[in-house]
Biotite code that builds the C-alpha atoms (Angstrom):
import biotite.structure as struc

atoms = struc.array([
    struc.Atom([-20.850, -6.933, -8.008], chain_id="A", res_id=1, res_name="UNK", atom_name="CA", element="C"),
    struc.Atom([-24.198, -5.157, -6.868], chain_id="A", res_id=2, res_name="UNK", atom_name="CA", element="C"),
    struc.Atom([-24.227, -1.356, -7.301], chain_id="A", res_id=3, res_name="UNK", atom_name="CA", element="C"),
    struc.Atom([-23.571, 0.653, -3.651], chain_id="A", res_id=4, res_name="UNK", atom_name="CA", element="C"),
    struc.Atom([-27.421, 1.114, -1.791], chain_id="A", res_id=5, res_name="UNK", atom_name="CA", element="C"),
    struc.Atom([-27.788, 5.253, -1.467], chain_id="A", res_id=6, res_name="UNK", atom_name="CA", element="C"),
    struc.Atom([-29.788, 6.959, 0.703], chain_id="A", res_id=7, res_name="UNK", atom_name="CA", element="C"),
    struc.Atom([-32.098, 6.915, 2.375], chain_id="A", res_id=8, res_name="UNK", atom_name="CA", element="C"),
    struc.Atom([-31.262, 3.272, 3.560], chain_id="A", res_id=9, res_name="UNK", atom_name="CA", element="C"),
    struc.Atom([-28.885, 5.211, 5.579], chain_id="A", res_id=10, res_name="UNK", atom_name="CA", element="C"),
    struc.Atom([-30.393, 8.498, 6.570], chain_id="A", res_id=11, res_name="UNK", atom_name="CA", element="C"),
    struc.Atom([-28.155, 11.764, 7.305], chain_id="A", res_id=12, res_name="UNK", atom_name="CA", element="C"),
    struc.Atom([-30.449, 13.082, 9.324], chain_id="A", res_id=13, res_name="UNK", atom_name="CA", element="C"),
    struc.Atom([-29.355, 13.198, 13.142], chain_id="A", res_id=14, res_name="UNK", atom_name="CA", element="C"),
    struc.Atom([-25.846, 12.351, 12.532], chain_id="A", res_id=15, res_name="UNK", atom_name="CA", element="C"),
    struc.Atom([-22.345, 14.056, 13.516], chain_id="A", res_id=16, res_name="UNK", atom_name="CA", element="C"),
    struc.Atom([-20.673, 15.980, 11.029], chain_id="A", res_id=17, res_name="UNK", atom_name="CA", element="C"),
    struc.Atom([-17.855, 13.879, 11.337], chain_id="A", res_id=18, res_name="UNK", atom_name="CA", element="C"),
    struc.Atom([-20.471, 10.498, 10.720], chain_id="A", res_id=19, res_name="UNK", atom_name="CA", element="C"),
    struc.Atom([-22.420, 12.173, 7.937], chain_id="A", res_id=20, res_name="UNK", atom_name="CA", element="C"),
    struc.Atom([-18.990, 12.811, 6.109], chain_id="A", res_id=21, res_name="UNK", atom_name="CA", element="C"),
    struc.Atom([-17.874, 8.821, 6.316], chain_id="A", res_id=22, res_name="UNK", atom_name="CA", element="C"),
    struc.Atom([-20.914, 7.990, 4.772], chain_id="A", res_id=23, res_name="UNK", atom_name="CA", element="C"),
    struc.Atom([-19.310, 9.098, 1.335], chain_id="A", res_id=24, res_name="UNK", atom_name="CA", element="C"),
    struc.Atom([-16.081, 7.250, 2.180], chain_id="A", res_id=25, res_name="UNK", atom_name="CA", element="C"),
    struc.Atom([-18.017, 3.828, 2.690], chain_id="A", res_id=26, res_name="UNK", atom_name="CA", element="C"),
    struc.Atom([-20.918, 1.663, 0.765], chain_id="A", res_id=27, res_name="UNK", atom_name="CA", element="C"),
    struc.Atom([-23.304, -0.747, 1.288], chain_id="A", res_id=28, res_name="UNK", atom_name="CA", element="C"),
    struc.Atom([-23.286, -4.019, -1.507], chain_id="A", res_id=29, res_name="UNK", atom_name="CA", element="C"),
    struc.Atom([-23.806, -7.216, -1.464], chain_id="A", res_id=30, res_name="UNK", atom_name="CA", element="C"),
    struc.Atom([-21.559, -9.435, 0.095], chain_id="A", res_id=31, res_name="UNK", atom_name="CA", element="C"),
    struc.Atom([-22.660, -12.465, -1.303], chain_id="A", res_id=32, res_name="UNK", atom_name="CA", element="C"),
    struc.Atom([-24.466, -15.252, 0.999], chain_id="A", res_id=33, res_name="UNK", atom_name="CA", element="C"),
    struc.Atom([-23.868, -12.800, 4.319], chain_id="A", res_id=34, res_name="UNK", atom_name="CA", element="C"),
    struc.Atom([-26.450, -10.608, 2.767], chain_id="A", res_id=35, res_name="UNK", atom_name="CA", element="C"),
    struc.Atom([-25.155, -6.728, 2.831], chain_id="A", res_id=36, res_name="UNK", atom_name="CA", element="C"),
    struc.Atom([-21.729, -5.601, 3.642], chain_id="A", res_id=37, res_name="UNK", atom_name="CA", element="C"),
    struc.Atom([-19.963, -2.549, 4.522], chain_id="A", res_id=38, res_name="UNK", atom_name="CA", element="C"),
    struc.Atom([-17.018, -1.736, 1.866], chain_id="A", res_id=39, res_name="UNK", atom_name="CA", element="C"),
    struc.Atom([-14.615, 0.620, 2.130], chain_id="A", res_id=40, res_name="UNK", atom_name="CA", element="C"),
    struc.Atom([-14.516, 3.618, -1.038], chain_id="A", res_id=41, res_name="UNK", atom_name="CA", element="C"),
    struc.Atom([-10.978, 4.380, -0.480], chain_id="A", res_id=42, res_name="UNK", atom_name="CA", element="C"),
    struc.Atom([-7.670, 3.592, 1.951], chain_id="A", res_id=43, res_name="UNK", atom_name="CA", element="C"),
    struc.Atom([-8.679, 3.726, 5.783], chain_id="A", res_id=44, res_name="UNK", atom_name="CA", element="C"),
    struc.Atom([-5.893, 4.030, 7.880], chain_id="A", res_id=45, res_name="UNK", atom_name="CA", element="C"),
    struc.Atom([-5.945, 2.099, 11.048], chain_id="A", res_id=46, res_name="UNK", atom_name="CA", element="C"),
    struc.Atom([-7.411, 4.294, 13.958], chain_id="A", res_id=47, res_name="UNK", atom_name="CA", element="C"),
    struc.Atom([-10.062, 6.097, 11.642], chain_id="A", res_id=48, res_name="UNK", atom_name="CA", element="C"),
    struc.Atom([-13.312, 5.991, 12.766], chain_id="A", res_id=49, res_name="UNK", atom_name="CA", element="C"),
    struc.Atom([-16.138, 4.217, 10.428], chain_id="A", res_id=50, res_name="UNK", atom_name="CA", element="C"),
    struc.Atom([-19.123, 5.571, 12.479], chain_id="A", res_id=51, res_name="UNK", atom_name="CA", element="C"),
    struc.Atom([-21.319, 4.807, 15.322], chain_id="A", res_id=52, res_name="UNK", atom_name="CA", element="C"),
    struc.Atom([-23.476, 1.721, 16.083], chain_id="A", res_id=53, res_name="UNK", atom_name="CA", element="C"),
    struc.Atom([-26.225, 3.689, 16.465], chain_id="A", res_id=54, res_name="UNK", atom_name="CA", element="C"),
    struc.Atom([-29.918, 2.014, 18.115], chain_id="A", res_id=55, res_name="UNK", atom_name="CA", element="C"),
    struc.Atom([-32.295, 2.181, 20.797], chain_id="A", res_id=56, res_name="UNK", atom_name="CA", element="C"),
    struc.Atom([-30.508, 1.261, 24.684], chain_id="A", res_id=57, res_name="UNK", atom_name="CA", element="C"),
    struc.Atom([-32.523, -1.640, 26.235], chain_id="A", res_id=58, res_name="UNK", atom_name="CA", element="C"),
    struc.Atom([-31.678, -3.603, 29.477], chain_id="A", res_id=59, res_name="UNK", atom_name="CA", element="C"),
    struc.Atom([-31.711, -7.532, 29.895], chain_id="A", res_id=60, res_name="UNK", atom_name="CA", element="C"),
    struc.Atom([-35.245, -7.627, 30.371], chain_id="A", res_id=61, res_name="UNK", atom_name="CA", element="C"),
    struc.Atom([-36.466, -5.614, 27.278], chain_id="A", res_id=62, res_name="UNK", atom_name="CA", element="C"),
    struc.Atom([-33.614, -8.123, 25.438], chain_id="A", res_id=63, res_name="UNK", atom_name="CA", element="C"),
    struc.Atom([-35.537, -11.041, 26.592], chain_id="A", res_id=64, res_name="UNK", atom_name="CA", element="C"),
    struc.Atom([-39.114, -9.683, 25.916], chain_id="A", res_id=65, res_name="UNK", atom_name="CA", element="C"),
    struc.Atom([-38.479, -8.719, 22.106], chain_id="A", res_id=66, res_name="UNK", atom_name="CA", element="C"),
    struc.Atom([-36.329, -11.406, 21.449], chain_id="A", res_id=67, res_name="UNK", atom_name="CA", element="C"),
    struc.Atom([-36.873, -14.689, 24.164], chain_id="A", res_id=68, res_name="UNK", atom_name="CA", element="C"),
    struc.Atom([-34.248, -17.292, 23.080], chain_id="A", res_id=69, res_name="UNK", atom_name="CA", element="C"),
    struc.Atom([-34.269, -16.318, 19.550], chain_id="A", res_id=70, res_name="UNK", atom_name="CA", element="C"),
    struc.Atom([-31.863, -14.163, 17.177], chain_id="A", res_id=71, res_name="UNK", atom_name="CA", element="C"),
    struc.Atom([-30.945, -10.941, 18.151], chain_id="A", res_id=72, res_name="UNK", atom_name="CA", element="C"),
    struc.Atom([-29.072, -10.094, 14.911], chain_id="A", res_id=73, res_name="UNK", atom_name="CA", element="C"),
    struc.Atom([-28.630, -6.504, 15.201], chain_id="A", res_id=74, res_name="UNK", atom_name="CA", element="C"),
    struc.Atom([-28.184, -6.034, 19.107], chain_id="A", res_id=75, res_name="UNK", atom_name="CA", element="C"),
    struc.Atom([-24.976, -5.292, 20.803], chain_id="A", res_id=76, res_name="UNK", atom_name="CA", element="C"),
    struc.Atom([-23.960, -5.461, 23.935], chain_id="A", res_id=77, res_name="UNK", atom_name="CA", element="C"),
    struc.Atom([-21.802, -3.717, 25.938], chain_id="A", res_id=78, res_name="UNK", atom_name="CA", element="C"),
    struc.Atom([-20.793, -4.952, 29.310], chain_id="A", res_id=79, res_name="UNK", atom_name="CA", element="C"),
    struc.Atom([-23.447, -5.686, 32.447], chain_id="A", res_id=80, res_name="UNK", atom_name="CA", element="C"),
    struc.Atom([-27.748, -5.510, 31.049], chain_id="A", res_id=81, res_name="UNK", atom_name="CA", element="C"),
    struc.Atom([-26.632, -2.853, 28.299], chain_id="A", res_id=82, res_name="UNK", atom_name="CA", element="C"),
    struc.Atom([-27.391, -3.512, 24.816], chain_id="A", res_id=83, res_name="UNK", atom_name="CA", element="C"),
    struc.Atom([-27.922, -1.208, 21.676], chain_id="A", res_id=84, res_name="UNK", atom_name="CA", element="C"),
    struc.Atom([-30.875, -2.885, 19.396], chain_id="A", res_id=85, res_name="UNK", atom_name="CA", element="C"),
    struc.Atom([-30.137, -1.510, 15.890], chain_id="A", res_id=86, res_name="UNK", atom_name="CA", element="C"),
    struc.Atom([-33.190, -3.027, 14.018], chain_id="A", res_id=87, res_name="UNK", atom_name="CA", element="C"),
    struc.Atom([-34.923, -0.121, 13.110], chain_id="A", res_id=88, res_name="UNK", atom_name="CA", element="C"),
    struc.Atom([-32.065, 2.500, 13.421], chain_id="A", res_id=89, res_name="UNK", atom_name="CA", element="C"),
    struc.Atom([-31.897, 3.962, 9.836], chain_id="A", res_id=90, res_name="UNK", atom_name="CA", element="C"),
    struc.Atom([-28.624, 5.757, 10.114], chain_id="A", res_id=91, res_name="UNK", atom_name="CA", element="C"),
    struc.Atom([-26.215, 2.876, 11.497], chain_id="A", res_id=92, res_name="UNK", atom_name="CA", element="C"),
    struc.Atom([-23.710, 2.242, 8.881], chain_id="A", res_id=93, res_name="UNK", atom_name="CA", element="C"),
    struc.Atom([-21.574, 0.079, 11.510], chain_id="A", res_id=94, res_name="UNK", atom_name="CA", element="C"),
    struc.Atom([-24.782, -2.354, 11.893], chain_id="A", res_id=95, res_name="UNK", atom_name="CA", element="C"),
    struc.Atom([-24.284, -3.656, 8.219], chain_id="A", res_id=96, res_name="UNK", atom_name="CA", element="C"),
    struc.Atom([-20.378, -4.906, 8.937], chain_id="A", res_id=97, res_name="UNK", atom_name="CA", element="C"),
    struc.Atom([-20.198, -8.448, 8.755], chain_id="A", res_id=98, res_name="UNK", atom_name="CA", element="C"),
    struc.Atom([-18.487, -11.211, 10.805], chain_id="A", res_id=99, res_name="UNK", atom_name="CA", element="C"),
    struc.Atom([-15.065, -12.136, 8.978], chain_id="A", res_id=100, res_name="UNK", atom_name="CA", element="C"),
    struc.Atom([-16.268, -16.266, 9.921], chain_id="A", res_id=101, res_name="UNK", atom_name="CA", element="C"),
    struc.Atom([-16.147, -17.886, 6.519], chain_id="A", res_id=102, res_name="UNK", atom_name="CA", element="C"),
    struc.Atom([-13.932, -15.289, 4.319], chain_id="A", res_id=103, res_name="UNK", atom_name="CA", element="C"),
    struc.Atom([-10.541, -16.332, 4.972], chain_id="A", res_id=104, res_name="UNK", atom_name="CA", element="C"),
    struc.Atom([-10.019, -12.511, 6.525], chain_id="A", res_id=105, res_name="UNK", atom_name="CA", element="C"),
    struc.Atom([-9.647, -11.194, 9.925], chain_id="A", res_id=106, res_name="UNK", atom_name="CA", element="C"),
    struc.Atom([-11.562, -8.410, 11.707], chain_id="A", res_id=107, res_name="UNK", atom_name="CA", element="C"),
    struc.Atom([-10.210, -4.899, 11.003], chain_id="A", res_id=108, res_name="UNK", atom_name="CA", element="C"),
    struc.Atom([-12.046, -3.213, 12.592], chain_id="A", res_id=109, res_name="UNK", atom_name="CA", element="C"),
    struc.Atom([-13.801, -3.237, 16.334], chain_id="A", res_id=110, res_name="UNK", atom_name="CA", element="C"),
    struc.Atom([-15.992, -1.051, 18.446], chain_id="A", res_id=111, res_name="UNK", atom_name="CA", element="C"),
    struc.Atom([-15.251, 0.699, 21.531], chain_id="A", res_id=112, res_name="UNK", atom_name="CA", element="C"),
    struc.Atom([-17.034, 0.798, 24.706], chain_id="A", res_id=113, res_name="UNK", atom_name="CA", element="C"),
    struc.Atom([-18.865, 4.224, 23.362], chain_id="A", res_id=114, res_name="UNK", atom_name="CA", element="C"),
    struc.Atom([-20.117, 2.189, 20.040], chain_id="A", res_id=115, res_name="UNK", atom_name="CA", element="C"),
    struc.Atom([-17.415, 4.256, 17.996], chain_id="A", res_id=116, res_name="UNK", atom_name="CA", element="C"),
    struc.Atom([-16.559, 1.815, 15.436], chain_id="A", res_id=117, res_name="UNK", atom_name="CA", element="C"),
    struc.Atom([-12.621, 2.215, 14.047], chain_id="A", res_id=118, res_name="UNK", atom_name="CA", element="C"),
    struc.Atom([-9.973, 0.320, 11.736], chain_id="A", res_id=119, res_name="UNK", atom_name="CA", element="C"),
    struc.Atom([-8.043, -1.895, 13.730], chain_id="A", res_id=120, res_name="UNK", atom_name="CA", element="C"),
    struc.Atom([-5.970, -1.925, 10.632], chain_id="A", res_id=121, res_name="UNK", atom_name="CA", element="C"),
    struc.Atom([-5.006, -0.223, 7.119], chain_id="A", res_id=122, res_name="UNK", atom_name="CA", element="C"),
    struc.Atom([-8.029, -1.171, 5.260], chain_id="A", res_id=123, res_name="UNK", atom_name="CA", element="C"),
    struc.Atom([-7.980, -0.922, 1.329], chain_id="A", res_id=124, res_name="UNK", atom_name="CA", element="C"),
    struc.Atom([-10.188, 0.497, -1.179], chain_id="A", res_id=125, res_name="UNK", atom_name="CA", element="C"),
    struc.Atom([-12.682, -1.928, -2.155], chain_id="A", res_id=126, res_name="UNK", atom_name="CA", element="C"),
    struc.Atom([-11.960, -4.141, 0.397], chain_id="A", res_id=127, res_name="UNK", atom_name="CA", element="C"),
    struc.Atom([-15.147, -5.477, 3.118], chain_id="A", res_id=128, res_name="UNK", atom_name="CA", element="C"),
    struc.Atom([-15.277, -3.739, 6.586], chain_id="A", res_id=129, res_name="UNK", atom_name="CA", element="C"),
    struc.Atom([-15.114, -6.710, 8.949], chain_id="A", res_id=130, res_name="UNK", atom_name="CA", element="C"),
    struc.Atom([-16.198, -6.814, 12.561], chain_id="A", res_id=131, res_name="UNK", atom_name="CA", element="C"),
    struc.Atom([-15.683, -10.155, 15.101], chain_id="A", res_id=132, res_name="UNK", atom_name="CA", element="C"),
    struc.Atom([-19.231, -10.369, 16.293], chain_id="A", res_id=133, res_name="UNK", atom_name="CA", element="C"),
    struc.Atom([-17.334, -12.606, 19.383], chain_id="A", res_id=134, res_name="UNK", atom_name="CA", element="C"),
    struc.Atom([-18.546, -15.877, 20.391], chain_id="A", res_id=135, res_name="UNK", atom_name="CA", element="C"),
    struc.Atom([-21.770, -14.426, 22.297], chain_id="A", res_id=136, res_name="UNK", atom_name="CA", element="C"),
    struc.Atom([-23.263, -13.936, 19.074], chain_id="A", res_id=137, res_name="UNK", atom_name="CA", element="C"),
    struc.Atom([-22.181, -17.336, 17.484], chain_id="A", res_id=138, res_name="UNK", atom_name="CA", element="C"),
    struc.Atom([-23.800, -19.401, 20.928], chain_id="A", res_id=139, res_name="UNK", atom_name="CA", element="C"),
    struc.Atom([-26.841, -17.088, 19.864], chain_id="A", res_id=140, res_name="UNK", atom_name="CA", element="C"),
    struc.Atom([-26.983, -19.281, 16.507], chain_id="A", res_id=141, res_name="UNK", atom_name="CA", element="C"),
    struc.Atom([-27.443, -22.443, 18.749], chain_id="A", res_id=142, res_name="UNK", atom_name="CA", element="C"),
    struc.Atom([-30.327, -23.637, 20.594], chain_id="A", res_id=143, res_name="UNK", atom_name="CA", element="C"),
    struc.Atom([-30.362, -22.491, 24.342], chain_id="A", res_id=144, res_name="UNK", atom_name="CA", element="C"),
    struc.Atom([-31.073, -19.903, 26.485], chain_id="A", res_id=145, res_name="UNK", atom_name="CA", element="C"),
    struc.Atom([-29.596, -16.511, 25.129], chain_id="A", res_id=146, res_name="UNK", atom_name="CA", element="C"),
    struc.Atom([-28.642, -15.271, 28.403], chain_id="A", res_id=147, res_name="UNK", atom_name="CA", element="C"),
    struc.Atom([-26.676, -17.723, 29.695], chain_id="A", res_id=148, res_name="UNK", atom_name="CA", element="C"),
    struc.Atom([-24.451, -17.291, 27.697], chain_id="A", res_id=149, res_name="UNK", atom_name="CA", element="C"),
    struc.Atom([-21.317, -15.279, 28.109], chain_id="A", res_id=150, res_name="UNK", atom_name="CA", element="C"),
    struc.Atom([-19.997, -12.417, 26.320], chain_id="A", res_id=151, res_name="UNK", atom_name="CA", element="C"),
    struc.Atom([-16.141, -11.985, 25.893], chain_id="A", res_id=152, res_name="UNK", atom_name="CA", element="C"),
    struc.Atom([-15.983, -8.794, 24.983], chain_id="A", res_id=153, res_name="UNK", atom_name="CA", element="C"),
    struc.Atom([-16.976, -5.398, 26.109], chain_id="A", res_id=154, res_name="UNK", atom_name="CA", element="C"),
    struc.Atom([-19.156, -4.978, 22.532], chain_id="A", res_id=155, res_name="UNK", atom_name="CA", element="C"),
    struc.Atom([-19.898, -8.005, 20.689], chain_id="A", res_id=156, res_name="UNK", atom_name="CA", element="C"),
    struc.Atom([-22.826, -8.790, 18.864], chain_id="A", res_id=157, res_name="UNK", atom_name="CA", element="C"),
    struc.Atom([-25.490, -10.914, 20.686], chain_id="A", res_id=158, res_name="UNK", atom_name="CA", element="C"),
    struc.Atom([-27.348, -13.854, 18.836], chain_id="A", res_id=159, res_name="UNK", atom_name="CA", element="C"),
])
């Protein structure tokens, strides 16, 4: 296993006292062929907040501009022409969860309509923080137009 990235991959800078302090409680390593992953340093009981999916707000038509029919890996969206773009947000801890596709896990944890990101369940120490990136985000992999797609959730990650 791949020692924890430290900062400043994710800066402190800017964040909520509350945020800054879950930082310690969570690290970034490798999670094999997904790339990184977020992994819990000790127990987190269902409810607790993980942080905040933290980027810059764009509507449909900036969506389509940077990104046309292509990837959006790190953009969420949240209901209507809102989306958060993470790409080149250094303090999101919450944009480095992975999809639970492929593990043999389920999500445990989800994010709220304000991008607060919380344990859906008990999560253990040492065990990967996983988020259900919804099927919006899995059309996204296939060819087509991104927007014609639909999302099924109020935040799910867009493709």
């Amino acid at each position: 296993m791949a020692s924890p990235v430290r900062p400043p991959q994710i800066a402190r800078e800017g964040l909520e006292a509350w945020e800054a302090a879950q930082l310690a409680k969570f690290a970034l390593r490798r999670a094999g062929d997904r790339g990184w992953g977020v992994f819990a340093q000790s127990d987190v009981k269902r409810g607790d907040k993980i942080g905040v999916y933290r980027g810059e707000v764009i509507d449909e038509a900036e969506l389509v501009r940077r990104y046309g029919d292509g990837l959006a890996p790190y953009v969420l969206h949240f209901r209507g022409q809102t989306y958060v773009d993470a790409i080149r947000e250094p303090r999101c801890l919450a944009g480095f969860a992975n999809d639970p596709r492929g593990t043999g896990h389920a999500a445990n944890v989800r994010i709220d309509s304000r991008g607060v990101m919380r344990a859906t369940r008990y999560i253990a120490a040492g065990k990967e923080v996983l988020l259900d990136y919804g099927e919006f985000y899995w059309e996204g992999l296939r060819p087509g137009p991104l927007l014609k797609r639909t999302p099924k959730s109020k935040a799910s990650r867009t493709g």
